[in-house]
NUVOLO-148757 format. One record per residue: residue in one letter; z, x, y of N, C-alpha, C in turn. Coordinates in steps of 0.2 Angstrom, whole numbers, plus 2048, in hexadecimal, padded with zeros to 3 digits. Layout:
AZXYZXYZXY...
end
This chain:
X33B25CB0633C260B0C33E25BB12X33C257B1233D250B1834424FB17X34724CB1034F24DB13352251B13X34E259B1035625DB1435625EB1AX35025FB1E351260B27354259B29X353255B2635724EB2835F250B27X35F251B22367254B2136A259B25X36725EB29367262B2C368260B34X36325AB34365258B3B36A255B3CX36D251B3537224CB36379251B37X378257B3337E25CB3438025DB3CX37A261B3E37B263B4537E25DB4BX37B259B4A37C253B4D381251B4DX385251B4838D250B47391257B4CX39025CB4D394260B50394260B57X398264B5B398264B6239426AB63X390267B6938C26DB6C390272B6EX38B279B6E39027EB7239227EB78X396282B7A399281B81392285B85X394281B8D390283B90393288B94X38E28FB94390295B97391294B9EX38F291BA238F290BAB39428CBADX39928EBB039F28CBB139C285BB4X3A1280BB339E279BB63A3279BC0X3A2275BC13A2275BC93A9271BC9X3AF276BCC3B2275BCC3B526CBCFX3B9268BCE3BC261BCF3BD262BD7X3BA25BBD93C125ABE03C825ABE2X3CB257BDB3D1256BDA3D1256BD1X3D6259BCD3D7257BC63D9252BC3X3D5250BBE3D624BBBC3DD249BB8X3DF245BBC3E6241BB83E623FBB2X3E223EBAE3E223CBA83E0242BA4X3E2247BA53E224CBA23E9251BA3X3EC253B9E3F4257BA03F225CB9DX3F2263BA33F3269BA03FB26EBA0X3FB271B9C403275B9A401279B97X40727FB98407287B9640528AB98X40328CB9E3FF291BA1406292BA6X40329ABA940829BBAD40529BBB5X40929EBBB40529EBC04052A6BBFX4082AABBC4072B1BBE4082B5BB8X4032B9BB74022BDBB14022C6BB2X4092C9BB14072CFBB24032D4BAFX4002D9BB43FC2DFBB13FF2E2BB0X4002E5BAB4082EBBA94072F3BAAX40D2F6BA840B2FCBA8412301BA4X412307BA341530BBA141D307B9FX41F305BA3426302BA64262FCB9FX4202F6BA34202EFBA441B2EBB9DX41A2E8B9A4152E7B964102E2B9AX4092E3B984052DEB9C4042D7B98X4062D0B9D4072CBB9A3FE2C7B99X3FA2CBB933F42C9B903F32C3B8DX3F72C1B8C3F52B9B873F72B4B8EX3F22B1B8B3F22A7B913F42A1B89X3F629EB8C3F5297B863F5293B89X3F228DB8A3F2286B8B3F227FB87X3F527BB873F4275B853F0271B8AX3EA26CB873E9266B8C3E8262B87X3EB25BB8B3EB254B883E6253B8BX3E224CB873DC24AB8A3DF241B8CX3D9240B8D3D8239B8D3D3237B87X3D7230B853D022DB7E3CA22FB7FX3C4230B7B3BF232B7A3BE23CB7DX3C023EB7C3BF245B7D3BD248B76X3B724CB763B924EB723B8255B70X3B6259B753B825FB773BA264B7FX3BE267B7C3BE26AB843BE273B85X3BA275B893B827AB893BB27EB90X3BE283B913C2288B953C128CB99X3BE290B9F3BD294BA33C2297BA5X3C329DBA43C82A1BA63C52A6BABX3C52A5BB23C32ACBB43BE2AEBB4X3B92B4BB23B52B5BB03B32B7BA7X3B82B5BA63B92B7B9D3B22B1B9BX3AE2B2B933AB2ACB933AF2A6B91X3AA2A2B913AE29BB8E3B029AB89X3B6296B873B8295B803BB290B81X3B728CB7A3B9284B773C1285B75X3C5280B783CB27FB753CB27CB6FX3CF27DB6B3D227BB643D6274B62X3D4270B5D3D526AB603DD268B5CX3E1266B5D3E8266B593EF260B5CX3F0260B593F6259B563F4257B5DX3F8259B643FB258B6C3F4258B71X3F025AB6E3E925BB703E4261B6FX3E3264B743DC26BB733E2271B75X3E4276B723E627BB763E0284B73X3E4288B763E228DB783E6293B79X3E7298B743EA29FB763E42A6B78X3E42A7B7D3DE2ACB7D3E22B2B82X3DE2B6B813DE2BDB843DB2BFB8CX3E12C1B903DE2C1B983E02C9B9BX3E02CEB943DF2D5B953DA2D6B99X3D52D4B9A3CD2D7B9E3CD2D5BA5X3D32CFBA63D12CCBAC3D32D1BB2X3D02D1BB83D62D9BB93DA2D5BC1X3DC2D8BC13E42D7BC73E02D3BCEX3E12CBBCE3DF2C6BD23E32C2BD4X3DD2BCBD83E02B6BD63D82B1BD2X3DC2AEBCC3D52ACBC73D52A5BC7X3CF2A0BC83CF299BC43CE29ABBDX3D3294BB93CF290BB63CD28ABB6X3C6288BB13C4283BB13C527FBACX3C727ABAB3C1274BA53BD26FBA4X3BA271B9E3B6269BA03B6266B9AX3B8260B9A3B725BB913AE25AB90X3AD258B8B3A6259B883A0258B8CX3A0260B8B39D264B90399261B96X39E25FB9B39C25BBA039B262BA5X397260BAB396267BB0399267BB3X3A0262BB43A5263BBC3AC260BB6X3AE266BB93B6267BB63B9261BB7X3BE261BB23C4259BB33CB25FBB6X3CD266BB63D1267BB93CF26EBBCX3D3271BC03D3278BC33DA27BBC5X3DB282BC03E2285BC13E228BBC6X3E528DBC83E4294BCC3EB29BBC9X3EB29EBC63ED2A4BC53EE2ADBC6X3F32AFBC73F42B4BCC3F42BBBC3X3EF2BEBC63F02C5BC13F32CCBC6X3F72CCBC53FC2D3BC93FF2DABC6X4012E0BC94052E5BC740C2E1BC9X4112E5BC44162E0BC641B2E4BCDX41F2DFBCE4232E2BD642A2E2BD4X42C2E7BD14312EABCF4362EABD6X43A2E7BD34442E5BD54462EABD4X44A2EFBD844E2F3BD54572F1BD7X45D2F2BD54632EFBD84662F3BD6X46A2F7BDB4702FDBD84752FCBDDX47C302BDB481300BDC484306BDFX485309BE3489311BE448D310BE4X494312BE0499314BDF49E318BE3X49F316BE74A231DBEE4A931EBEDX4AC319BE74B431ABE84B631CBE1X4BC31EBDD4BB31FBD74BE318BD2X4C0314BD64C030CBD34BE308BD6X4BB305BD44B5301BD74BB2F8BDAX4BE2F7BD34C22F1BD44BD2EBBCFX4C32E7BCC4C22E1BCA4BE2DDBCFX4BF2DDBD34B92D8BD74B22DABD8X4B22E0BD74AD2E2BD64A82E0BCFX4AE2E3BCB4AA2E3BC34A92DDBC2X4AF2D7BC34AD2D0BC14A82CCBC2X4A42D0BCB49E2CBBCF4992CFBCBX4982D5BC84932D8BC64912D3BBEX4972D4BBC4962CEBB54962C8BB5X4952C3BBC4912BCBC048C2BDBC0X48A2C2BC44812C1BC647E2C4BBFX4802C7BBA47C2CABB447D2C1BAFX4832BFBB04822B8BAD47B2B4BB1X47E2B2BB74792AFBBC4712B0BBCX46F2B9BBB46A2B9BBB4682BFBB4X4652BABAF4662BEBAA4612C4BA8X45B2C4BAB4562C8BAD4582CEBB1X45C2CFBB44602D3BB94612D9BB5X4602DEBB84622E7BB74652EABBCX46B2EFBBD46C2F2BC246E2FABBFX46C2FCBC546E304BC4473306BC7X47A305BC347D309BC5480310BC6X480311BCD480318BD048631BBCFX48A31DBC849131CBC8494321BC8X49B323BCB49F329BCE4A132EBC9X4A2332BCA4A2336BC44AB338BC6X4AC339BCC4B5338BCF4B8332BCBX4B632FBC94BB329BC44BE32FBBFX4BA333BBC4BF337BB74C233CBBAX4C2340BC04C6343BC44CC341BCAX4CC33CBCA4D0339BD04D6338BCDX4DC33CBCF4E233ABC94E4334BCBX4E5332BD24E632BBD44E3324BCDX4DE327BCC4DB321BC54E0324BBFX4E1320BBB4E5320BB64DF320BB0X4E5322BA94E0324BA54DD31CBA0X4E2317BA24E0312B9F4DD30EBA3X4DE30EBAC4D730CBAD4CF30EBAEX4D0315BAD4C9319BAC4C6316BA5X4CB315BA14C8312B994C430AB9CX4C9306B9F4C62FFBA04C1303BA4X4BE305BA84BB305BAC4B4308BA7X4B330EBA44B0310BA04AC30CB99X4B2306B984AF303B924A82FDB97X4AE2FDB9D4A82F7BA24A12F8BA1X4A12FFBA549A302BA8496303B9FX498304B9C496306B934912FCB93X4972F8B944942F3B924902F0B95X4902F0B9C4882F1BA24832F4B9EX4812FAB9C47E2FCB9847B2FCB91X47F2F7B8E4802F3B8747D2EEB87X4802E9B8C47E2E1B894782E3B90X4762E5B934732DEB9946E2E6B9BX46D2ECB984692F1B994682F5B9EX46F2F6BA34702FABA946E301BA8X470304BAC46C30ABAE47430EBAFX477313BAC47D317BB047931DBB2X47A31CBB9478323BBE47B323BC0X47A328BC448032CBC747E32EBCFX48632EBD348832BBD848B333BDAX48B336BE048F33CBE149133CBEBX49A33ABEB49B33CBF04A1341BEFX49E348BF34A434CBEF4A834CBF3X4AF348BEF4B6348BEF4B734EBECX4BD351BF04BF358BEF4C4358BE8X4C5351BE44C8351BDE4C4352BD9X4BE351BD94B7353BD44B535ABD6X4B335DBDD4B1361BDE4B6367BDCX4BA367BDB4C236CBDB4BE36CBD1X4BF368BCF4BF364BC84BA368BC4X4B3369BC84AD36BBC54AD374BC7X4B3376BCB4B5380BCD4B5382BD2X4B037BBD64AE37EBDF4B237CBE4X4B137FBE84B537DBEE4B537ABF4X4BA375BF34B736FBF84B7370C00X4AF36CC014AD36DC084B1366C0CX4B3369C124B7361C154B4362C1BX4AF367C204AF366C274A7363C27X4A4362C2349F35EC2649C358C24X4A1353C274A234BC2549C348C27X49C341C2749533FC2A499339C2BX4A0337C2F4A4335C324A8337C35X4AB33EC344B133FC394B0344C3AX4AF348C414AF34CC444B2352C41X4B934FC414BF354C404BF357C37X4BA353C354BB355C2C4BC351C29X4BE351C224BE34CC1C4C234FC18X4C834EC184CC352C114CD353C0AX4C934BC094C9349C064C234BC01X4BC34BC064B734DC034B2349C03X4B3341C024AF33CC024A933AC05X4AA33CC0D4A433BC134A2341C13X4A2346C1049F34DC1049734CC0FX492350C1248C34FC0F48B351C0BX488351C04489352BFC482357BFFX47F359C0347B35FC0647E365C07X483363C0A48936AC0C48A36FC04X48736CC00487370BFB481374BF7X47F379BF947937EBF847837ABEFX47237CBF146E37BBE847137EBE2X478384BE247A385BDC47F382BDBX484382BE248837CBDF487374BE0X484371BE248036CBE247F36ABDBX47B370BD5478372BD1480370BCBX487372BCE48C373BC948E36DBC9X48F36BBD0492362BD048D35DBCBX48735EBCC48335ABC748335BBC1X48735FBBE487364BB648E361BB5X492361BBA49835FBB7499358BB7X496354BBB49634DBBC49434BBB6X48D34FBB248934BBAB48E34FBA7X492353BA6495355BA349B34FBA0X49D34CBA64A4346BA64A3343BA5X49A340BA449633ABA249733AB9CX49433FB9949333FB9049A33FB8DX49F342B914A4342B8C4A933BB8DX4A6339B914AA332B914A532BB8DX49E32FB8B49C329B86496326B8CX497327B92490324B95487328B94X48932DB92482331B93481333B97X47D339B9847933CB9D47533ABA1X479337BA6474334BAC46C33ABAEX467335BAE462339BB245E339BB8X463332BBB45D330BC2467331BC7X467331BCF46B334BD146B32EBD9X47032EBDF46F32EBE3475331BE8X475334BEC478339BEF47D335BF5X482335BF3488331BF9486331C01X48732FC0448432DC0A47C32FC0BX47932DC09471330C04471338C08X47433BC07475341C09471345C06X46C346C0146B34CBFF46334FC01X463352C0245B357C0745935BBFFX456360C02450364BFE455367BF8X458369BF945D370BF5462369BF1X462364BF246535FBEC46135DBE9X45B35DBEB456356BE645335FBE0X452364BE445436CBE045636CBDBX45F36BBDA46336ABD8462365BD3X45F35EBD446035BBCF45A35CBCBX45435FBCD451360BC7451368BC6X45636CBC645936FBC245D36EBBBX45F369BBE466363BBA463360BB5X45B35FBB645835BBB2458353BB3X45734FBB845734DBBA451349BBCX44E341BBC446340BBB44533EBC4X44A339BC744A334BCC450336BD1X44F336BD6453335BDC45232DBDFX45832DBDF45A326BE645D326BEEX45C32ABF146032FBF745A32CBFEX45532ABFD45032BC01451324C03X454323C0B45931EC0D45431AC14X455314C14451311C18456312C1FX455318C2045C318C2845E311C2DX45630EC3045630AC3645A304C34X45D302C2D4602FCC2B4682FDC2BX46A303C2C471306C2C474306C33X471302C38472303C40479304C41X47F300C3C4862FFC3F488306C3CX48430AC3C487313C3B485315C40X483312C4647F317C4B484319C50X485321C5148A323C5548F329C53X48A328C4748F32EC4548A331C42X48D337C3F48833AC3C483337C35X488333C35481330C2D47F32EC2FX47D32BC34475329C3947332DC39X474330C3E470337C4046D33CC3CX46F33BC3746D340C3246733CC2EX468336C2A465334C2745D333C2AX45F330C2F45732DC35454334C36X45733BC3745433FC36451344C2FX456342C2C452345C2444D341C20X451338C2244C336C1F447331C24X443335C28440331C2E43A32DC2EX43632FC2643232AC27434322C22X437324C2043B31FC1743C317C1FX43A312C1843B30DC1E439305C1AX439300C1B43B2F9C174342F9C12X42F2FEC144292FDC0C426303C09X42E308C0C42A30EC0642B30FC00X426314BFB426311BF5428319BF4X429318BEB42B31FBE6425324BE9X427329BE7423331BE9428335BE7X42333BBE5426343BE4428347BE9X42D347BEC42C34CBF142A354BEEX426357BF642535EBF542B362BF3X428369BF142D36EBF1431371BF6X42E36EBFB430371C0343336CC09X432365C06431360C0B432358C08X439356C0843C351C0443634AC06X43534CC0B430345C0F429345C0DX42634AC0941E34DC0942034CC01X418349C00415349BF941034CBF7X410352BF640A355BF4408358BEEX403354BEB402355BE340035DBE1X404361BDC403366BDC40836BBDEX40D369BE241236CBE7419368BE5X418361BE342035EBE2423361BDCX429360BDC42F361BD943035EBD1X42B358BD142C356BC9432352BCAX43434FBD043B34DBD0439344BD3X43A33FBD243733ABD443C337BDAX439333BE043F332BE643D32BBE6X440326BE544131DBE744531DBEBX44031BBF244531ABF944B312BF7X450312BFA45330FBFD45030ABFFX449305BFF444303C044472FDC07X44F2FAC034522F3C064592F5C05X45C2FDC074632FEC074672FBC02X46D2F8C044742F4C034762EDC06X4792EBC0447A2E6C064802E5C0DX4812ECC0C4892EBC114852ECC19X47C2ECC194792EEC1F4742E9C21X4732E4C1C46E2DFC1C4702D9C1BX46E2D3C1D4702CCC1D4692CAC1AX4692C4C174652BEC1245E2BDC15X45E2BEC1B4572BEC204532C4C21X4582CAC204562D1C204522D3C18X4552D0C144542D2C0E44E2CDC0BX44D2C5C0C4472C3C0F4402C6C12X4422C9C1643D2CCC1A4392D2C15X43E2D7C1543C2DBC1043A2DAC08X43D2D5C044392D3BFF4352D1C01X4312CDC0842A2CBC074232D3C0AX4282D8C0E4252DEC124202DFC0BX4272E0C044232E4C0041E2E2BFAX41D2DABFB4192D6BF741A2D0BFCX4112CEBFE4102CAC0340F2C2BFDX4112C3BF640E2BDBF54072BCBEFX4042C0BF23FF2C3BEE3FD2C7BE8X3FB2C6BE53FA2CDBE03FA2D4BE1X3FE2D9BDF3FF2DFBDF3FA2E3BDAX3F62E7BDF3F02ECBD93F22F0BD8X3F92F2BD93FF2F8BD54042F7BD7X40B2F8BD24102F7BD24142F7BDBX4182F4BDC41C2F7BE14242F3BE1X4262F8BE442F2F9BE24332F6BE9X4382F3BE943D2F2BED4452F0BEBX4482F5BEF44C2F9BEA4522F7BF0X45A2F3BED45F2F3BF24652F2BEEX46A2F0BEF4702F0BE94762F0BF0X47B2F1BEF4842F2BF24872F7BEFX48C2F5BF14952FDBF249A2F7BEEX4992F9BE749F2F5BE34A42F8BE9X4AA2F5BE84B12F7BEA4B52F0BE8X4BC2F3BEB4C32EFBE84C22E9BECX4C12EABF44C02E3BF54B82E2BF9X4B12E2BF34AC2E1BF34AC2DABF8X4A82DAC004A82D4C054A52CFC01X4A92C8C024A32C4C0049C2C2C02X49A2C5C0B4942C4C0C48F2C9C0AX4912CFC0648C2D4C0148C2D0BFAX4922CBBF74912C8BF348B2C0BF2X48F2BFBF94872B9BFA47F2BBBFCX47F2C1BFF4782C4BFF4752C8BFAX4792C9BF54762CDBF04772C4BEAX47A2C1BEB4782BBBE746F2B6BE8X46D2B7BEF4672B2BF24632B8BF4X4652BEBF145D2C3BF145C2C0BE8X4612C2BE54602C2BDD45D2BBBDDX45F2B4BE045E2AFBDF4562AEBE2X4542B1BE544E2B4BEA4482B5BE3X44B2BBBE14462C0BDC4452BABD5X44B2B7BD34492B3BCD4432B1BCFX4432ADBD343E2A8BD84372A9BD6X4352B1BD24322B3BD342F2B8BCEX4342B7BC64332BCBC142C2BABBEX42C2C0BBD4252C1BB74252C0BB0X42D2BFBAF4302BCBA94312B4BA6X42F2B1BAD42E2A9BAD4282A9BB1X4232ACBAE41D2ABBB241C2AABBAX4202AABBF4222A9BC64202ADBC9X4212B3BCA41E2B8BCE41D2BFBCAX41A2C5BCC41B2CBBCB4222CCBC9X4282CABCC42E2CEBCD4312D1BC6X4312D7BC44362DBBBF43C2DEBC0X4412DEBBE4472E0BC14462E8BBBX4492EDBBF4482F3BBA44F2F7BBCX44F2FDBB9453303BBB452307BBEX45230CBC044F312BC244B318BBEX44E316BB844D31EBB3448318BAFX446311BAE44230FBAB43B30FBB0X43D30FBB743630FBBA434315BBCX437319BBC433321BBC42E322BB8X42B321BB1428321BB0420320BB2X423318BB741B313BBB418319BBFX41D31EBC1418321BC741932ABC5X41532BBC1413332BBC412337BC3X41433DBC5413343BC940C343BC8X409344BCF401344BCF3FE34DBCC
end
């Protein structure tokens, strides 16, 4: 009996104690003779859209004589690292930790004061949105070539393009440049997972095209008219036909190979209660029309000012998605909305905002901190033939901004999304 308890002690004794539950006291400084790796600084909370980044892993090298090391992660219990070729590491599950900022600790054999201390961000993520409205029926090689730079440049990048449904009605565009054009926007779509939505300013060559008749006296430019159709407010057209242009628009879409667009934004964000109607008539999940007026000032003196600051009066650099009411493009009220999803404009265009503007507002809408729910900021440009280089340079060092800060490289919250992928995040109450 003597030697087995002796046997018995001689077993235990060779093993390492348990870890100790009471977290040890944090270091003054981390010890340098210890090298931590694999952790991130930032772990998304996910959701419908986003998947929640749940696992941690770490590597620690020790210093000779270590002979185990044991992990506090936030409030989770304690758990012994695993000991292997590079040193002690660790893959564990940080599903339970909920949306902070969290330490962890270590300590080598089981000492009560940590040899280092990490600090980590749990967050909802802060969705990037980037789109492009289409106002002309060829956008231009200058256009498509910078859009296929910054998708090199930035390969996490999504844009929604807002794209014109007058490319297949404008005879001025020829049939073999409609095709180049066609195959383009297909392969935004293909390789890099754009979004083709749709863009509507009614040109009187679309609107003639879809049976109706075109409106030219109520411009939101010229006084005297628009003959063309272009500056017209895409409101000047009641809910049925409003309702035709949109049927005909998805109509031109599928037969050309792009699909059924279902999220929308209305040319000169024109469109009030009797279009957003319309689109969910059409079947439609998401508007984009809901415009941060005060950042458009070099409009001021025509009617697209005027009009927008008044229809859309409260939208402004940190508002987020909502349903508008059945009655009231501005009012959310659950129970009453339309089923129709509205993402303000919250950082317009680029042809209205400079590098400092666009700064500002990235930080308006995420201070830095962890987000306890999703939120959105949402800006993009006006392809054209001769697309400015200072929309080129500021839409380069926003993009160069947002890297700075994916969720992808553990760096920030930042997700780049589309429109019709982020509808879901915010369900009709």
């Amino acid at each position: 009996m003597k030697r087995w308890a002796l046997l018995v002690v001689v077993l235990v004794g060779c093993g390492d104690p348990d870890p100790r539950t009471a977290k040890p006291a944090a270091p003054a400084t981390n010890d340098p003779a210890f090298s931590v790796s694999g952790l991130s600084e930032w772990y998304l909370a996910g959701d419908v859209a986003t998947p929640s980044q749940d696992d941690m892993a770490m590597v620690v090298q020790p210093p000779a004589g270590t002979d185990f090391v044991d992990v506090y992660v936030a409030d989770l219990p304690v758990q012994r690292m695993g000991k292997q070729s590079d040193g002690f590491g660790l893959e564990r599950s940080i599903k339970d930790v909920p949306i902070g900022t969290h330490d962890i600790l270590w300590s080598a054999n089981g000492s009560a004061t940590a040899f280092a201390k990490a600090t980590f961000q749990r967050s909802a993520p802060y969705y990037v949105m980037v789109s492009t409205d289409y106002d002309f029926s060829d956008p231009g090689d200058n256009s498509t070539a910078y859009m296929d730079t910054i998708h090199q440049a930035h390969p996490s990048l999504k844009i929604t393009h807002f794209w014109p449904p007058y490319t297949y009605t404008d005879p001025a565009v020829t049939d073999a440049r409609r095709a180049a054009l066609t195959s383009w926007i297909q392969a935004q779509r293909d390789m890099f997972s754009d979004e083709i939505a749709l863009h509507i300013h009614p040109y009187c060559n679309f609107v003639t095209d879809a049976g109706l008749t075109c409106i030219t006296d109520q411009s939101t430019v010229y006084p005297a008219g628009d003959d063309t159709g272009y500056t017209i407010r895409l409101n000047a057209y009641n809910r049925t036909d409003a309702g035709t242009l949109l049927q005909h628009a998805k109509d031109l879409f599928t037969a050309h190979g792009l699909g059924a667009p279902k999220t929308f934004r209305a040319g000169g964000w024109t469109a009030d209660l009797s279009t957003l109607q319309a689109l969910g008539d059409t079947g439609f999940i998401a508007d984009s029309s809901a415009l941060n007026w005060a950042r458009i000032e070099e409009w001021k003196g025509y009617a697209l000012y005027d009009w927008n600051m008044a229809h859309w009066a409260t939208i402004d650099d940190t508002s987020q998605p909502y349903y508008p009411s059945d009655t009231d493009v501005l009012v959310s009220t659950p129970g009453t909305d339309m089923g129709l999803l509205e993402v303000p404009v919250n950082g317009v265009m680029m042809d209205y905002v400079n590098t400092m503007q666009l700064q500002m507002m990235f930080d308006e809408n995420w201070d830095g901190t962890p987000l306890t729910e999703p939120h959105v900021m949402m800006t993009g440009f006006h392809p054209s033939t001769t697309l400015p280089g200072a929309d080129q340079s500021y839409m380069t060092k926003f993009l160069n901004l947002a890297d700075l800060h994916l969720a992808k490289s553990g760096l920030g919250p930042v997700v780049y999304i589309t429109l019709s992928e982020l509808t879901p995040v915010f369900p009709a109450q």
